[in-house]
C-alpha positions in Angstrom: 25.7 6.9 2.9 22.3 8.3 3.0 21.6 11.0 5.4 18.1 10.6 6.8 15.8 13.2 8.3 12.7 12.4 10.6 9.7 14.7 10.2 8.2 13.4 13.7 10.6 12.9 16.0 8.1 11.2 18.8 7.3 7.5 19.5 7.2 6.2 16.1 10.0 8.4 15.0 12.3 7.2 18.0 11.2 3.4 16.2 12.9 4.8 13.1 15.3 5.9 14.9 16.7 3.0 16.6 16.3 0.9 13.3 18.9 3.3 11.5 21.1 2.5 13.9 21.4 -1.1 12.5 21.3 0.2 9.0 25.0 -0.2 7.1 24.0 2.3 4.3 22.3 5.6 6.5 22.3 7.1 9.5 20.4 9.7 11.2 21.3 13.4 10.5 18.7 15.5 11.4 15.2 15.7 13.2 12.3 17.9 13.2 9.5 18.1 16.2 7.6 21.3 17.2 8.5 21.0 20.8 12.3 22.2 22.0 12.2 20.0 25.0 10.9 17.0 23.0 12.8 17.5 19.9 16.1 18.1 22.9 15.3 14.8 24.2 15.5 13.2 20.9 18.9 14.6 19.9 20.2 14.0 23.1 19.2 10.2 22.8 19.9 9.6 19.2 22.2 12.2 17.2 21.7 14.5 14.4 20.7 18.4 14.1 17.3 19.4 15.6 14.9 21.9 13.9 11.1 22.9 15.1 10.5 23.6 11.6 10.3 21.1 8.8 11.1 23.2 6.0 14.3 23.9 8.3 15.1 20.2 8.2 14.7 20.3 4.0 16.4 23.1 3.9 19.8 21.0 5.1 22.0 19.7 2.7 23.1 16.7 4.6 19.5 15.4 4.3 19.1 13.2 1.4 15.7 11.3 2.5 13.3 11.9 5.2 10.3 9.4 7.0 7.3 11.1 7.8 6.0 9.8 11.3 3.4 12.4 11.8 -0.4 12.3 12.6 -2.1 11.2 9.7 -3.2 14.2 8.9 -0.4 16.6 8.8 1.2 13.7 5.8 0.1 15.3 2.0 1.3 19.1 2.4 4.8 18.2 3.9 5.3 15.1 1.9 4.6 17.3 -1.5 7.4 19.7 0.0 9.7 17.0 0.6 9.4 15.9 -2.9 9.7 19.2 -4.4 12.7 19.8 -2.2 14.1 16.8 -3.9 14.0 14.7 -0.6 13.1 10.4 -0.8 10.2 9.9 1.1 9.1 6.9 3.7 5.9 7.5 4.8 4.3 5.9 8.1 0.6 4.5 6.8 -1.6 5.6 6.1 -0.3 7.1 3.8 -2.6 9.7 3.6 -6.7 9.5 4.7 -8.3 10.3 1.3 -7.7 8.4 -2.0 -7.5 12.3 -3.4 -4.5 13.1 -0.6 -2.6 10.0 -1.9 -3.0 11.2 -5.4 -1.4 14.7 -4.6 1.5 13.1 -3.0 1.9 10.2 -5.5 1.7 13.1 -8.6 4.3 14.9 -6.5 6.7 12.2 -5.9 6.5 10.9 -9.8 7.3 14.6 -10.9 10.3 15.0 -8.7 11.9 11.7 -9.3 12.4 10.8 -5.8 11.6 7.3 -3.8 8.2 7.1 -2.3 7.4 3.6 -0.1 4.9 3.8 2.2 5.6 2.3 5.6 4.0 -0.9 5.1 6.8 -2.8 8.1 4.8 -6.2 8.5 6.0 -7.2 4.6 8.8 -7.1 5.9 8.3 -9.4 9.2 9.7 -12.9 9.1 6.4 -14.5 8.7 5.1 -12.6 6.2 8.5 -13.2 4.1 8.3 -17.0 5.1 4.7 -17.3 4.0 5.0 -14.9 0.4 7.4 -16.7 -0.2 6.0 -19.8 -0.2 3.3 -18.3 -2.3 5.4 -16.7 -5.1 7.2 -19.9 -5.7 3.7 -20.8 -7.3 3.2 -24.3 -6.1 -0.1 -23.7 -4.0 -1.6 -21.8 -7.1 -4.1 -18.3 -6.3 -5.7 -17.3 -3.2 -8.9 -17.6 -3.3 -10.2 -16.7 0.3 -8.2 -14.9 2.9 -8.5 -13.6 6.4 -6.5 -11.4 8.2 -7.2 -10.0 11.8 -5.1 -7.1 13.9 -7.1 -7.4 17.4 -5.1 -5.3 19.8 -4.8 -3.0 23.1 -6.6 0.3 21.3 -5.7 2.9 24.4 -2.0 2.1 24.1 0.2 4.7 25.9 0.7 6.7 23.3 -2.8 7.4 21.7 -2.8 10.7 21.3 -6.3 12.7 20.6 -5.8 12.6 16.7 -6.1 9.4 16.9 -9.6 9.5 18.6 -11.0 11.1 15.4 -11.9 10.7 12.2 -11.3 14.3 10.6 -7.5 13.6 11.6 -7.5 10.6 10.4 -7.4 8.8 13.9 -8.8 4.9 14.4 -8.4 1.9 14.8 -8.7 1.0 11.1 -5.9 3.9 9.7 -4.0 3.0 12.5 -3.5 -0.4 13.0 -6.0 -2.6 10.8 -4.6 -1.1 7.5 -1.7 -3.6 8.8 -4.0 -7.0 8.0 -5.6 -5.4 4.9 -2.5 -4.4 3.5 -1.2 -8.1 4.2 -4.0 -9.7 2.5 -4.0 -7.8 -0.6 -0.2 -8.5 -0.9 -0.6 -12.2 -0.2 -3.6 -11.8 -3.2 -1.5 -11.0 -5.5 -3.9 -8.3 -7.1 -6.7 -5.9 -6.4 -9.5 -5.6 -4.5 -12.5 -4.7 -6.3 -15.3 -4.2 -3.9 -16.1 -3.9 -0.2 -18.8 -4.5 2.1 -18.0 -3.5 5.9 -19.2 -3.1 9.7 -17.5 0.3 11.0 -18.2 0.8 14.5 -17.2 2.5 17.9 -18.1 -0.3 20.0 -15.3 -0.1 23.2 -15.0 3.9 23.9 -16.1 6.8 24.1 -14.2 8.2 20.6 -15.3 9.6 17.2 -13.3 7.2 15.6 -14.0 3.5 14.8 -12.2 0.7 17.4 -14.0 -2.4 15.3 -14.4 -2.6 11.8 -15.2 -5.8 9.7 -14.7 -6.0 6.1 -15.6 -8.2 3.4 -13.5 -7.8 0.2 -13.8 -9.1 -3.4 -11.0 -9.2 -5.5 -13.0 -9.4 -8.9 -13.4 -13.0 -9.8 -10.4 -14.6 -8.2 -11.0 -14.2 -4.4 -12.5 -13.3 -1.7 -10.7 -12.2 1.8 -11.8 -11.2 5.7 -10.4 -8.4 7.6 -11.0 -7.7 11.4 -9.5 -4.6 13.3 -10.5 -4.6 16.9 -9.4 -2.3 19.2 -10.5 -3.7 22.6 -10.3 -2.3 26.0 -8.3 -5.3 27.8 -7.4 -8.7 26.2 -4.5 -10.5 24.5 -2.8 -9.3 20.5 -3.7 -11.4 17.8 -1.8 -10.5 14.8 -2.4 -13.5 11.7 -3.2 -14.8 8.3 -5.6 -17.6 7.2 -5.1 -18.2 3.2 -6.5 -20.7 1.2 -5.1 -21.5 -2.0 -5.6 -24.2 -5.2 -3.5 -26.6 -3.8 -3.1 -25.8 0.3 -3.7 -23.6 2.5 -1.2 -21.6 5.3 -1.5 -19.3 8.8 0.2 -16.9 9.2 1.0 -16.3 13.2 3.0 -13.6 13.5 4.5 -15.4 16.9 4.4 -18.9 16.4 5.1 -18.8 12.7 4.3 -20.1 9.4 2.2 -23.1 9.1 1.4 -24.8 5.5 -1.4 -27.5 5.1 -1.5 -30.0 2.6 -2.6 -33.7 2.2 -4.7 -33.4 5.3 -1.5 -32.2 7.5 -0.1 -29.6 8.8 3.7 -28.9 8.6 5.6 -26.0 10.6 7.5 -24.0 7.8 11.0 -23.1 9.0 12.9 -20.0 9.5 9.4 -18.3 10.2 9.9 -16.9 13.8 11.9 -14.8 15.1 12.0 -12.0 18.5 11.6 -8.4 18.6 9.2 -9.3 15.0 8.6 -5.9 14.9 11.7 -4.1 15.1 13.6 -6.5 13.0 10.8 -5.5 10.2 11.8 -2.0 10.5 14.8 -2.6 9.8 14.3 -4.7 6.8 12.2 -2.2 5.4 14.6 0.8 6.1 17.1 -1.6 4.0 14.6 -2.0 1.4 14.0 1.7 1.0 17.6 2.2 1.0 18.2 -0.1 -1.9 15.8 1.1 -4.0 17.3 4.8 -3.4 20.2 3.8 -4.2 19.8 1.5 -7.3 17.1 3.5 -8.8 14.6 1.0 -8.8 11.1 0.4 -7.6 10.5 -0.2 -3.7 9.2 -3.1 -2.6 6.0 -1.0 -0.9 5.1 1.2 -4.2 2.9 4.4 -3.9 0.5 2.4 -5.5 0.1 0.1 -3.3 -0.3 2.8 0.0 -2.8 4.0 -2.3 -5.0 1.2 -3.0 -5.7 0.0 0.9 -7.0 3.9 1.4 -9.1 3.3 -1.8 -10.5 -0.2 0.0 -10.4 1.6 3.5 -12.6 4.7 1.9 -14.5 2.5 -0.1 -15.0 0.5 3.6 -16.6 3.9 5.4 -19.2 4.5 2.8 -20.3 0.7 2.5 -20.7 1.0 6.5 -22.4 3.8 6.2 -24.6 3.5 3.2 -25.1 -0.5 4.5 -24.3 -1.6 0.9 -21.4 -3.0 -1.3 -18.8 -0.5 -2.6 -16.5 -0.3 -5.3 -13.2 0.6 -4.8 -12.1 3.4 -6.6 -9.8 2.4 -9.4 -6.2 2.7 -8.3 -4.5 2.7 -12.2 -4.8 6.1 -13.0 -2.1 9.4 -13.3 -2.9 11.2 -10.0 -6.0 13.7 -10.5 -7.8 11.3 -13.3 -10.5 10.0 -12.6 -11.7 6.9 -14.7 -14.9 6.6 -15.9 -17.4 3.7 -14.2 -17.1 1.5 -17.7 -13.3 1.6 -16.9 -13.5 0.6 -13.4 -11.6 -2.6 -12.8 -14.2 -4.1 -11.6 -15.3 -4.2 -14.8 -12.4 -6.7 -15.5 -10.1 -7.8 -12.8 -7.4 -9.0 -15.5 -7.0 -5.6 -16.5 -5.5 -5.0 -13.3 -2.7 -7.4 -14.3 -2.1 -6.6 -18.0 -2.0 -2.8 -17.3 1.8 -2.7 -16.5 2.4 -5.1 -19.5 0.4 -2.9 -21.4 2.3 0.3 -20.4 5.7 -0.9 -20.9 5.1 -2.2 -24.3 3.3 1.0 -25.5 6.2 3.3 -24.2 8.9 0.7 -25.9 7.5 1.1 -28.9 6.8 4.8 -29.2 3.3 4.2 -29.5 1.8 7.5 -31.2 -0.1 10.3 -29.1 1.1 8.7 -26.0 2.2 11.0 -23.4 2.5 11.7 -19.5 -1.0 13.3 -19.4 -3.3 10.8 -20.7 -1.2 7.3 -20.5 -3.3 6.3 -17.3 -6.7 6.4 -19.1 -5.4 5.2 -22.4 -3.9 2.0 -20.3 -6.4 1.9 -18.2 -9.3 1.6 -21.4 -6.9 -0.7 -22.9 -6.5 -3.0 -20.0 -10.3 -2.9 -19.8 -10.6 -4.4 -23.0 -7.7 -7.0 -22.9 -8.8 -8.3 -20.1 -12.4 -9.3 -21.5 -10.8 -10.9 -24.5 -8.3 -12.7 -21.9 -11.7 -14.4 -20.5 -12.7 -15.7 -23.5 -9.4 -16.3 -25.0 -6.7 -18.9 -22.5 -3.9 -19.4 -22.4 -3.1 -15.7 -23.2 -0.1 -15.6 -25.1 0.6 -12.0 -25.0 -0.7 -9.3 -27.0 -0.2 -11.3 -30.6 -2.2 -14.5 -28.9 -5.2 -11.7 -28.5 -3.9 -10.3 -32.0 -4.2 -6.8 -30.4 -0.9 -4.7 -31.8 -0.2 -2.2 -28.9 0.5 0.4 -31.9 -3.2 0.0 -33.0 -4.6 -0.6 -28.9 -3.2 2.8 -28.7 -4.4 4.4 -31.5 -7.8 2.7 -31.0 -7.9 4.4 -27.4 -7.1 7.7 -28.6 -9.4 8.0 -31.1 -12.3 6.6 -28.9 -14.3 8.6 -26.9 -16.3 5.6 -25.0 -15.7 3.0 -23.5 -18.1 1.6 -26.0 -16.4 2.7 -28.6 -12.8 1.4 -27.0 -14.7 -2.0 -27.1 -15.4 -1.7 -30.5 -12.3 -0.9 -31.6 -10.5 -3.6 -29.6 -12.7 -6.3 -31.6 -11.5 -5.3 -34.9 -7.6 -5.0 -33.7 
């Protein structure tokens, strides 16, 4: 049974809370807020030991995991102390507001060993599972254009100043648009690579943004839409349009799944469902649980939390600069920084053949790898697979490039260029 502590125990945390409570494999032990007659409340109304001090809270032994549900923020320094006391960590998203912040907590995670999934709960919706899966079966082919809106009540009741600003990582964008961006660059499949965007304050009177339009390129494969409005008065509209090789599907995430092909449309079943929201939750808090428990890789990777604050940061500066932005590349060890030859932009198939790449290289013992430089040396080497996979289909693996990952290695290492890594790759 995993014993779960909330860092946060206000509105989103009380969320958390409830879900636990229809969770077989954990249960709610402990709580942390900074107010007594808040954090009194939330005891009273769901369980566990109370503490105004989140080092208190890591400090108990019953605590095996915690979820951080705290202004945006307040996330890097206590989710580094929860992985350095040894804690699993759900995070709400963002899951941090800088690239850099995400790096520090990613670095922190790997070295401790412990679980770290972002809070990412529409994966884990009906109709997003009814529609991905549709996708991964592989029928419908790639995406190749996408759309994905969030248009909601902004001044909900509990917007709290933090939210109002950008220095605390407050908006509508953090808040509630990374939602629609994170869904399309799951439903993808792979990376965005650049981003042009409208950032505005356009409904109140807030630093913050309220409305924000981006454009995004996913290298050569696709291209997607994402709206986050935060209006003053209106109706939620929460959905997915996703055109594919062979069909196309909306997402609705009240009406459900819809899939056209052959000039119809056809309702795809099991894709609704009430309370969408809070049976998400719950999904995920299962996920997280699993992956704890098993050992393996969460369904929501620290990766992945990463990479829509890489398109989200990349989004403020095109606003502001009024130009196309790259993202920053997302395939590095936390506090490397690649150089601009290296960026994936550069070649979106590296983004794909980097895992491949990695697990290969650390199966065979490749020489001079280690922990410290294994995200540039995959990263160069994904790089230059991926511009012999455009001239050379199908792929085959590495010995239908003939590139030994012994020698890929070795070529990497001894390079000090991408140039050079180019060079090297063409005589492998």
């Amino acid at each position: 049974m995993l014993g779960v502590g909330i860092i946060g125990a206000g509105h989103f945390g009380a969320a958390h809370a409830k879900a636990l409570q229809s969770v077989p494999n954990a249960r709610l032990v402990a709580a942390c807020r900074n107010d007594t007659q808040g954090l009194g409340a939330f005891i009273e109304a769901f369980g566990g030991a109370g503490y105004l001090d989140y080092r208190d809270l890591l400090s108990d032994p019953n605590v095996d995991a915690v979820v951080i549900a705290l202004p945006h923020h307040l996330h890097t320094d206590v989710a580094i102390a929860c992985a350095e006391a040894g804690k699993h960590i759900m995070i709400e998203k963002p899951m941090a507001p800088t690239v850099a912040e995400c790096r520090d907590i990613l670095a922190a995670a790997q070295k401790a060993g412990v679980t770290l999934m972002p809070g990412h709960t529409m994966r884990f919706t009906l109709p997003f599972m009814a529609a991905k899966r549709i996708t991964d079966e592989g029928e419908l082919g790639n995406m190749r254009y996408g759309s994905s809106r969030m248009i909601k009540l902004w001044m909900e009741g509990n917007r709290r100043d933090w939210h109002l600003d950008p220095a605390t990582g407050g908006g509508m964008l953090f808040t509630a648009g990374i939602h629609a961006l994170d869904r399309l660059v799951a439903f993808s499949g792979c990376r965005a690579t650049h981003v042009s965007a409208i950032a505005a304050t356009s409904f109140h009177h807030q630093k913050a943004d309220d409305m924000a339009l981006l454009l995004l390129r996913f290298g050569d494969q696709a291209a997607g839409q994402v709206a986050s409005i935060g209006y003053r008065d209106g109706a939620f509209i929460s959905g997915d349009e996703l055109v594919f090789d062979n069909g196309v599907l909306t997402v609705d995430f009240f009406n459900g799944v819809t899939l056209g092909r052959g000039l119809k449309w056809q309702p795809v079943e099991n894709s609704i469902e009430p309370a969408v929201s809070e049976q998400g939750l719950i999904r995920q808090w299962n996920a997280f649980v699993h992956a704890v428990e098993t050992g393996t890789t969460p369904p929501v990777t620290g990766e992945d939390g990463l990479h829509v604050v890489a398109c989200i940061e990349a989004a403020f500066k095109a606003s502001r600069e009024r130009r196309e932005v790259a993202v920053e590349a997302y395939n590095v060890l936390p506090g490397r920084k690649l150089p601009s030859w290296a960026h994936p932009s550069s070649c979106w198939m590296g983004h794909f053949l980097a895992p491949y790449i990695l697990s290969r290289m650390q199966a065979l013992k490749c020489p001079g790898l280690t922990s410290r430089n294994c995200g540039t040396v995959v990263a160069q080497a994904s790089m230059a697979m991926g511009q012999r996979v455009r001239k050379t289909q199908p792929l085959g693996g590495l010995a239908g490039l003939g590139m030994s990952p012994r020698r890929i290695c070795r070529s990497v290492l001894a390079s000090g260029s991408g140039e050079g890594m180019a060079e090297s790759s063409a005589r492998v």
